[in-house]
N, C-alpha and C positions, 0 to 999 in steps of 0.2 A: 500162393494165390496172387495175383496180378491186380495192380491197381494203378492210380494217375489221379493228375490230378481233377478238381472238379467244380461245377457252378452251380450254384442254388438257383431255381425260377427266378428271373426277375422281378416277376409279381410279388413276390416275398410269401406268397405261400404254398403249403405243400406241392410238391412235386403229381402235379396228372399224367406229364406223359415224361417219356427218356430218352434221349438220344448218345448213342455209344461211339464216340468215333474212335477210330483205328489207325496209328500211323502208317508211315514206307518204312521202307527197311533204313538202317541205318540211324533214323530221328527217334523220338521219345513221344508221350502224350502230352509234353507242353508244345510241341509241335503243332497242334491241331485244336488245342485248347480254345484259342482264341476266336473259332468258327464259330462257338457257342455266344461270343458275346456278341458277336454280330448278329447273329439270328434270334440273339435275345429278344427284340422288339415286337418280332413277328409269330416268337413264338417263348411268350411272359409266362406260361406254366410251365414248361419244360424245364426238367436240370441236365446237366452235359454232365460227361464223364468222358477220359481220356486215356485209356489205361496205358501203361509201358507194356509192350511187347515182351513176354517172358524169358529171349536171349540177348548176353550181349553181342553186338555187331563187330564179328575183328572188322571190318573193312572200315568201320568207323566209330574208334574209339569214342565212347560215351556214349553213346549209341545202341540200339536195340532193334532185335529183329522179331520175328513169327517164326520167320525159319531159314535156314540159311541158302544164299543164292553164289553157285559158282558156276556152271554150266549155263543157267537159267533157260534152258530148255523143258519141254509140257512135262517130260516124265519126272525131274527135279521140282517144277512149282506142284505136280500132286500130291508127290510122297510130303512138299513141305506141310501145304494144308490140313492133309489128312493128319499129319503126326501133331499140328498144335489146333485143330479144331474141337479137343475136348478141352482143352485148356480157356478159350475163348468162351466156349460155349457153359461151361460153369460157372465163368464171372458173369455170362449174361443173367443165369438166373441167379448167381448171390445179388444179383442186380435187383431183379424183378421183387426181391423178398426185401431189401435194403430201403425200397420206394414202395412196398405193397402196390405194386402196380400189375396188372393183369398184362400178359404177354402182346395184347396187342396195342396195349399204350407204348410199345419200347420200337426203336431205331436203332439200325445201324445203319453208319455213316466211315465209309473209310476212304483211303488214299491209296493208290500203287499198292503194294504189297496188302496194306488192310484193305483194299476194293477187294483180293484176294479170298481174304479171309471173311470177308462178309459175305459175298456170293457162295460163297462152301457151306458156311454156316448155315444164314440164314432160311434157307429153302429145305433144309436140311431138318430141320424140328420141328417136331410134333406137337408141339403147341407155337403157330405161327406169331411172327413179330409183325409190326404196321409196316414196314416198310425197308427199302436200302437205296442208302445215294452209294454210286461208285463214281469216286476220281480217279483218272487214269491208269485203269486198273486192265486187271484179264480176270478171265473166267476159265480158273483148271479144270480141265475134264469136260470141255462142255457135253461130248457125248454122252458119257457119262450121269448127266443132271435127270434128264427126264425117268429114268428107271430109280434113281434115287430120292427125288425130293418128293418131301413128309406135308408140304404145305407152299403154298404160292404168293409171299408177300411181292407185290408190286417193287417195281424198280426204276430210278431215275441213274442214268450213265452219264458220264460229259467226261468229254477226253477235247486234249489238244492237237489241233490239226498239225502242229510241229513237233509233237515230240519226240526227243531223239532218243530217247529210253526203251518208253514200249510204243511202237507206231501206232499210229489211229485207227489202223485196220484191227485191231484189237476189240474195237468198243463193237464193229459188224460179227465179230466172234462170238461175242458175249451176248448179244441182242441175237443174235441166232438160234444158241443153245438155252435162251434164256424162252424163246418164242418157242420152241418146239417143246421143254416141258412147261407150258401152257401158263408160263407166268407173263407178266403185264409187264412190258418195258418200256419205258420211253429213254430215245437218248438224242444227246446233241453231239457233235464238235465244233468245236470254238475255235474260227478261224483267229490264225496267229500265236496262237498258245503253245509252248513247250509243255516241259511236266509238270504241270499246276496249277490252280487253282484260279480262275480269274473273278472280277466281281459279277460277270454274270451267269458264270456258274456255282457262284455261291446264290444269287438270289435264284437261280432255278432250284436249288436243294432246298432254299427257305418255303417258296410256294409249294414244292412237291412234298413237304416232312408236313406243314400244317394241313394238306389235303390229308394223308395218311392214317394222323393224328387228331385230326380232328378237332386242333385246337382252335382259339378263339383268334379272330382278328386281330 
């Protein structure tokens, strides 16, 4: 079973809603960890959780992946998905039972490779989650989505207009496939951005997770 590390509610008490974030290939869940305390403010009931990626990364020692990228071509990020999306998808609900939280208090939140794995996952269960932010991520399979997905949580995207990784034409792939099975997207790109994360695409995830969630001001 997979886990990382994790933050209490700021408010100091129990846990109402969850946000799961996901790292890229190659980083760990303290990678991403620190997204939770800056969203802390905005959202004081929430606890984060960051788990490690269940392989390690040859390409970067100390490092952990979802699944491994050599080709990294559509047929390589499917079979990766597909092969660790019960993995992902078992910690989500050790999750929901760890917080007694009903499925549509929980989030996911990922990165590159976890944008991956969230958009696999999440549309994918049958008892739907509140929501997904993806950073500069792809969407395997998009044809693929509409004859598959079990439920429609909304979705916030933000990719960088430079990045040299996965181009920005990416985030109009995923916002495609994501519109034709009849889920909700909003997305940005952030002029000047490579692969990352900037502060105002973290405060778009902060207003888009507390609409979601429903949490408090």
């Amino acid at each position: 079973m997979i886990d990382g590390p994790r933050l209490k509610p700021a408010s100091g008490a129990p846990a109402k809603s969850l946000v799961i974030l996901l790292h890229g290939y190659g980083a760990d869940g303290h990678d991403l960890i620190d997204i939770g305390r800056h969203w802390a403010e905005v959202l004081p009931d929430t606890a984060f959780v960051s788990p490690h990626a269940p392989e390690p990364c040859a390409e970067a020692p100390g490092g952990r992946q979802w699944f491994g990228l050599t080709m990294r071509d559509e047929a390589e990020l499917w079979r990766g998905v597909t092969k660790a999306a019960p993995t992902l998808d078992a910690f989500l609900e050790e999750e929901i039972k760890r917080y007694a939280l009903a499925p549509e208090k929980v989030a996911l939140c990922g990165f590159s490779q976890g944008t991956m794995m969230a958009l696999y996952v999440g549309p994918r269960r049958s008892r739907p989650i509140a929501g997904i932010v993806g950073y500069s991520g792809v969407l395997a399979g998009p044809e693929r989505l509409k004859a598959e997905a079990k439920s429609k949580p909304p979705v916030l995207l933000v990719h960088g207009a430079e990045d040299p990784l996965i181009p920005a034409g990416a985030i109009l792939q995923a916002a495609q496939g994501l519109g034709a099975a009849s889920i909700d997207v909003e997305w940005h790109v952030r002029p000047g951005l490579q692969h990352g994360i900037d502060g105002e695409g973290l405060n778009l995830g902060a207003g888009f997770l507390r609409r979601v969630l429903n949490a408090r001001p």
